[in-house]
N, C-alpha and C positions, 0 to 999 in steps of 0.2 A: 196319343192318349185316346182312350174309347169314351166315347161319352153316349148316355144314356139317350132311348131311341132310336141312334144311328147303327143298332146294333141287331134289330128286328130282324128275322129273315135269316140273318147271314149263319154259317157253321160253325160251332164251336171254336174251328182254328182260328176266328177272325181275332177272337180275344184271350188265345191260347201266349204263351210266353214261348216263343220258339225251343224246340228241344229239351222243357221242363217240366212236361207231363206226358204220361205215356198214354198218347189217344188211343191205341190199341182199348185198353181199359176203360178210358172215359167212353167210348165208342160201345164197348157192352154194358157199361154204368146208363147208358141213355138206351139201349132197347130195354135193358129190364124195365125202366121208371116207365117206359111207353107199354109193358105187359104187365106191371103188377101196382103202380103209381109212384110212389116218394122216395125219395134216395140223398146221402149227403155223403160228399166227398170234400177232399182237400185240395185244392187247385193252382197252379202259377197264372196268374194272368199277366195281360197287360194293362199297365198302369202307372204313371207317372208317383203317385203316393203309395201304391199297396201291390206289393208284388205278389203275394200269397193270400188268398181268401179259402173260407167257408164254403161252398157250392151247396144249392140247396136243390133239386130238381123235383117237380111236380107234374105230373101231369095234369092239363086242362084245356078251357077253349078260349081261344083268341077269334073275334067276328065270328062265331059259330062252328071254327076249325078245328080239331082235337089238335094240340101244341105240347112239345115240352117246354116249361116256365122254368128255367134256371135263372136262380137269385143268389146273388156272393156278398159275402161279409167281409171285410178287410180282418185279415187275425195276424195281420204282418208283425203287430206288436207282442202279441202272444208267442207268437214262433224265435223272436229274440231274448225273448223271455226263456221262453222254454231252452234256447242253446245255453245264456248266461246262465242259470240254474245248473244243468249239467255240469255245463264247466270248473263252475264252484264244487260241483259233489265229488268231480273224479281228481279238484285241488285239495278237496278238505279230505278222500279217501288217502291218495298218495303221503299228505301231511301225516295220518294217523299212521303210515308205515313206517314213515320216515322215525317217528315220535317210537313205535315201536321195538322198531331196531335198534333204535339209540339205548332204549333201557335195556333189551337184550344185552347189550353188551357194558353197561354201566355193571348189570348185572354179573355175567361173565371176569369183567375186570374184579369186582369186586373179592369174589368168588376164589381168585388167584392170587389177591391179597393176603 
């Protein structure tokens, strides 16, 4: 678990989730916010409660140093959210097919009646 402070200093991989972000990108997401300022991305960190957060990067001064200030929001619940949601849409789209076909051929029968 990372816990706050022990985190100063070190590179992004420190609180990176292995292999579930593609630093390549996070990597030009932080020069730009170090040439134009603010930027917010979607991130996997590590973390014992919140595997997915928010990234907010800014740039500023730490002791009088220009820094980039990355700050994370947990959204791990939003992100299950947002799968269950889905998952419901393409139950309740499949439903409406199934419901379709069925009268298509309610239809059909009839029709031969």
């Amino acid at each position: 678990m990372v816990y706050p402070g022990r985190i100063i200093g070190q590179l992004i991989e420190f609180v990176a989730a292995p292999g579930l972000n593609n630093m390549v990108k996070i990597s030009e997401d932080m020069t730009y916010t170090w040439l134009q300022g603010n930027l917010q991305f979607e991130f996997w960190g590590k973390r014992k409660t919140a595997k997915f957060s928010k990234e907010c990067l800014n740039k500023g001064k730490y002791f009088g140093k220009e820094v980039i200030i990355a700050t994370g929001r947990d959204i791990s619940d939003r992100k299950k959210n947002d799968e269950a949601l889905l998952a419901a849409k393409v139950k309740a789209e499949a439903s409406e097919k199934l419901k379709s076909a069925f009268w298509r051929i309610c239809r059909m029968r009839f029709v031969l009646l």
